[in-house]
Backbone bond lengths (Angstrom), bond angles and torsions (degrees), N, CA, C in turn:
res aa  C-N    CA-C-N  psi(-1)  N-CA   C-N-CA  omega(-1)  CA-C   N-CA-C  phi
1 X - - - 1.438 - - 1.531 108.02 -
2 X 1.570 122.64 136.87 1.410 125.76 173.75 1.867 112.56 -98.95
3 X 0.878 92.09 139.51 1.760 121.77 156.02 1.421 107.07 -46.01
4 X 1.337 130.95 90.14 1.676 115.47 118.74 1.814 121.10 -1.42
5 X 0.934 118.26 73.31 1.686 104.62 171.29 1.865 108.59 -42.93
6 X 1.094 113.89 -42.29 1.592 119.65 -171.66 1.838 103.61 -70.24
7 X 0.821 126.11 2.55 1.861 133.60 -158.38 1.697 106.77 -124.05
8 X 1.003 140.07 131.27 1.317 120.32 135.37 1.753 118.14 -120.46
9 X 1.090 123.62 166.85 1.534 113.79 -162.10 1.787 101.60 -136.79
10 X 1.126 97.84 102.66 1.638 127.94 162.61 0.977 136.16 -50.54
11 X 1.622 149.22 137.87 1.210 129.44 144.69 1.062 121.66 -108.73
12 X 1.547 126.15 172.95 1.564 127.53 -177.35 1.413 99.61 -153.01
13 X 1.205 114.44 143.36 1.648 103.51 176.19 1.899 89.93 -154.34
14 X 1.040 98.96 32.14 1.967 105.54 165.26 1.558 113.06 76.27
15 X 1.307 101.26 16.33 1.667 112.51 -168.82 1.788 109.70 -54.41
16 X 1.216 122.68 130.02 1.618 90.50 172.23 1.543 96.13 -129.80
17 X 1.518 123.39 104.36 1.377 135.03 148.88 1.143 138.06 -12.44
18 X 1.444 125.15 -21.30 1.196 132.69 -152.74 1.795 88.76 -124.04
19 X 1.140 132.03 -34.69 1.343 131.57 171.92 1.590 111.69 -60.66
20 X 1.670 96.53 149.13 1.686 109.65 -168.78 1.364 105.46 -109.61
21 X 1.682 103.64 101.58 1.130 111.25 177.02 1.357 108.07 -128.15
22 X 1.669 118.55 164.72 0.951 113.17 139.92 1.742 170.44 2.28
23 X 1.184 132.48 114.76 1.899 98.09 -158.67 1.594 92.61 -81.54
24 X 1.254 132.64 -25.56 1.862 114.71 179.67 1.273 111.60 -95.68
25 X 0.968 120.50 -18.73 1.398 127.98 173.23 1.775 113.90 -67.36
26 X 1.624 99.42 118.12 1.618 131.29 175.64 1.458 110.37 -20.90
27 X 0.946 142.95 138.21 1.262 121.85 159.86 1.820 115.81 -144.56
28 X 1.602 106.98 23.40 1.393 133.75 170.25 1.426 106.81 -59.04
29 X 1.297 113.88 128.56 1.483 116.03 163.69 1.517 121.10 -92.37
30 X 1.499 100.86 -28.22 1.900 100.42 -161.53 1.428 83.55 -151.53
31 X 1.291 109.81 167.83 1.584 126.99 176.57 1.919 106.37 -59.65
32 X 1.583 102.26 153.26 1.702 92.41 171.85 1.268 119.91 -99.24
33 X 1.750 91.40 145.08 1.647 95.56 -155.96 1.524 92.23 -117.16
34 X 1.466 122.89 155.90 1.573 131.14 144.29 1.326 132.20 -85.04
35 X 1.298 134.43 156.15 1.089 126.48 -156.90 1.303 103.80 -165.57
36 X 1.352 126.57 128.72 1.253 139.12 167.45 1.716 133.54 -86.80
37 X 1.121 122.01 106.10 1.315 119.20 -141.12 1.855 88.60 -114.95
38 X 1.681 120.82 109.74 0.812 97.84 137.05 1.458 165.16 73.77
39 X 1.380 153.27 47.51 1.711 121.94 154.23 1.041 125.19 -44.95
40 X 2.051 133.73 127.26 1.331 116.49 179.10 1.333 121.65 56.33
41 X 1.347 115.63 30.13 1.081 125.20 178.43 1.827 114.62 -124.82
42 X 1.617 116.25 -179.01 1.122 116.17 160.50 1.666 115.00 -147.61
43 X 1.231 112.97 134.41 1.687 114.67 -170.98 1.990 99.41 -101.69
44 X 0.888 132.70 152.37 1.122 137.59 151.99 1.247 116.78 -107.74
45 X 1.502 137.15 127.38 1.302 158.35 124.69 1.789 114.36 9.34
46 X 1.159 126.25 100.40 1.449 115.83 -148.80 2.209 87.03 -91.06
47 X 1.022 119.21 0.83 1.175 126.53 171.33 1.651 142.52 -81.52
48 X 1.267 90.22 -47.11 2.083 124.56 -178.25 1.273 110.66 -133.07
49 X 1.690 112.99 -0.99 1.773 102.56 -173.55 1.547 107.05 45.80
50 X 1.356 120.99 61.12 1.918 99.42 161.73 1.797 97.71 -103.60
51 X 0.834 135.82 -151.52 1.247 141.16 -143.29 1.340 108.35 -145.60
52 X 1.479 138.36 126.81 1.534 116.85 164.37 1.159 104.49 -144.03
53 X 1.549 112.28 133.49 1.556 117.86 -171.00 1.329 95.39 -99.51
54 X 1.802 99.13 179.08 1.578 112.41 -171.68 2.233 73.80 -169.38
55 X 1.685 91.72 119.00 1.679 90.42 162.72 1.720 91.53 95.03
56 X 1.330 101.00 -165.20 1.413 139.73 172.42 1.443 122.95 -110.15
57 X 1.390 108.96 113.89 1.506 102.22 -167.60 1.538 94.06 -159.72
């Protein structure tokens, strides 16, 4: 299968990095999703709203 050069494809599954958890302990918010992001663009996460760029913007 080829790449879209104009596309890149994301995942999100509600993770939040910055929270103090555990190392086995879950830390999923929402199911994992894919996502197509774009050139110079930005997609939002229809779940957690996080943000994912593609480009300069």
């Amino acid at each position: 299968m080829t790449d879209n050069k104009n596309f890149i494809t994301v995942s999100c599954d509600g993770t939040n990095t910055n929270e103090n958890i555990k190392k086995n302990e879950q830390n999923s918010k929402h199911p994992l999703i894919y996502l197509k992001v774009p050139y110079n663009s930005k997609v939002y996460c229809p779940y957690c709203g996080r943000e994912f760029f593609n480009g300069n913007i």
